[in-house]
N, C-alpha and C positions, 0 to 999 in steps of 0.2 A: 100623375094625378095630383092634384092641387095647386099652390100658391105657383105665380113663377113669376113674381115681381123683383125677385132680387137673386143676384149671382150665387148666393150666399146655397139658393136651393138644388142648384146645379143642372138648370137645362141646357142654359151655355153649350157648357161641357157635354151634354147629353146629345145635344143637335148637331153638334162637333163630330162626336163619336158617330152619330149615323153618316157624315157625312163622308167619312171615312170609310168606314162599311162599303159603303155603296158609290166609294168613288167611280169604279170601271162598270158596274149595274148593279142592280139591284141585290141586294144581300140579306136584305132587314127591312122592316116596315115599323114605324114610330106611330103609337097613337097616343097624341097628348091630351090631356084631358085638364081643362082650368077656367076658371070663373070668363066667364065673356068680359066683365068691366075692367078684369085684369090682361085680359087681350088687348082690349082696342085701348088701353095706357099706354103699349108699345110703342115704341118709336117705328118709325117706317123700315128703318137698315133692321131692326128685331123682328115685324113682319116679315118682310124679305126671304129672311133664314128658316123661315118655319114653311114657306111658299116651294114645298118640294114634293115630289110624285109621289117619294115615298112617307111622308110624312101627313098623316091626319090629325086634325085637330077636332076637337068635340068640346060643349059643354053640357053637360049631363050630370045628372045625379042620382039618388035614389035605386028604384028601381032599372031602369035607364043604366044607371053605373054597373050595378050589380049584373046582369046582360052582357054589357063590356069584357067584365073582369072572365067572364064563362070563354071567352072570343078571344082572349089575348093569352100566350103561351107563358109568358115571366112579365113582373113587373120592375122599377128600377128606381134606387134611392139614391141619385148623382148627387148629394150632399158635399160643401166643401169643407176639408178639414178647420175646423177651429176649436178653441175653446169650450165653448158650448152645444157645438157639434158632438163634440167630443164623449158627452154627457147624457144627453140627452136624445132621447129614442123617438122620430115620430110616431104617430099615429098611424100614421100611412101602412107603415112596417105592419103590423098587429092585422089591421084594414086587409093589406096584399095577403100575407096568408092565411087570415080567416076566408077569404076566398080560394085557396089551393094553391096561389101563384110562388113559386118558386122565385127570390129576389135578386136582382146583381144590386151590390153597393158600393159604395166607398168607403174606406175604412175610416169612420168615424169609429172611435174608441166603443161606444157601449151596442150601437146600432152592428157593428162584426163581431160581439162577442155574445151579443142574440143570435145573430144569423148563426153563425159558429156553430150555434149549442146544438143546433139542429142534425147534421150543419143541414141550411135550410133554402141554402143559396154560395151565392159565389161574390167574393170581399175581393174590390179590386182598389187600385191607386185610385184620387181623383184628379183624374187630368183624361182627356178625351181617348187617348191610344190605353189608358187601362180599361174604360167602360168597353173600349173594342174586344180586348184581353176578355173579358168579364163573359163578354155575349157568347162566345167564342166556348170557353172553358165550359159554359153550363150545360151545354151538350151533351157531354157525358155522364153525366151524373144527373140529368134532368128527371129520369123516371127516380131515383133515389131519393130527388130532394123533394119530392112529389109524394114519396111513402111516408117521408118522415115527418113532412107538414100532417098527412091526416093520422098517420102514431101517436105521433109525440105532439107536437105545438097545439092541436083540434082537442087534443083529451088532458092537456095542462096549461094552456095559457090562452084561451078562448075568451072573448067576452064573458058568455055563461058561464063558463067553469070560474073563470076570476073572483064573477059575481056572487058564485056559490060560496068557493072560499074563505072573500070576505063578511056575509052572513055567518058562515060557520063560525066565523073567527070572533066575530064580532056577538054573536048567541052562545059561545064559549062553547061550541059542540054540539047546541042542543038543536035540534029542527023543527 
């Protein structure tokens, strides 16, 4: 789900990874989800790559997304190691398991020490044979990381709960 105009976000690696999966048949089903104008940017060899049986594309939002998120088993944050990677936590992440979705990532520094805390998903290399490792691994532990998103992350780090927090914090206690 989102931006996928630069390497930086990791679908590359992500279309890579399925490609692998599903060398000898089918193994995995990809559904990308990104802005239509950031679609038809692509180069024609970048269409290409996304032109595969198992892989759907959609652009949706809203309600429409939320629907999705009910329909898809884990979500994935192929991010590529950097600096700022490193740091810095999407959206997306918070986004995936306020809907329940159990995550594979890449070990970005702050994004697998989220995930971790849960643990709420499964921290892979970023290179295309880790995202494979990743899909792979979450299997068994899928109903676990599934308890512990609606435990832990749904009753302390929720939009609302956040919201609440900072009110309280910000009211010094008072309601």
């Amino acid at each position: 789900m989102g931006g996928i105009n630069s390497e930086d976000y990791g679908l590359p690696t992500l279309v890579e990874a399925y490609a692998i999966l599903n060398e000898t048949q089918t193994n995995g089903e990809l559904v990308i989800v990104c802005r239509e104008e950031e679609y038809t940017q692509l180069s024609k060899e970048e269409k290409e790559k996304l032109n595969k049986a198992y892989i759907e594309l959609k652009h949706v939002s809203g309600t429409e997304l939320q629907a999705l998120y009910e329909q898809v088993d884990f979500a994935f944050i192929p991010r590529k190691r950097s600096t700022y990677n490193d740091f810095a936590v999407p959206i997306k992440l918070v986004e995936y398991l306020t809907a329940g979705l159990p995550i594979v990532a890449t070990n970005c520094s702050a994004q697998e020490d989220f995930i971790q805390s849960g643990p709420y998903g499964v921290i892979t290399e970023d290179s295309a044979e880790g995202l494979v490792e990743g899909m792979q691994a979450i299997q068994p532990d899928y109903l676990q990381f599934k308890k512990n998103i609606q435990q832990s992350f749904l009753q302390q780090h929720a939009w609302n709960t956040r919201a609440e927090q900072a009110a309280q914090a910000l009211l010094g206690g008072k309601k």
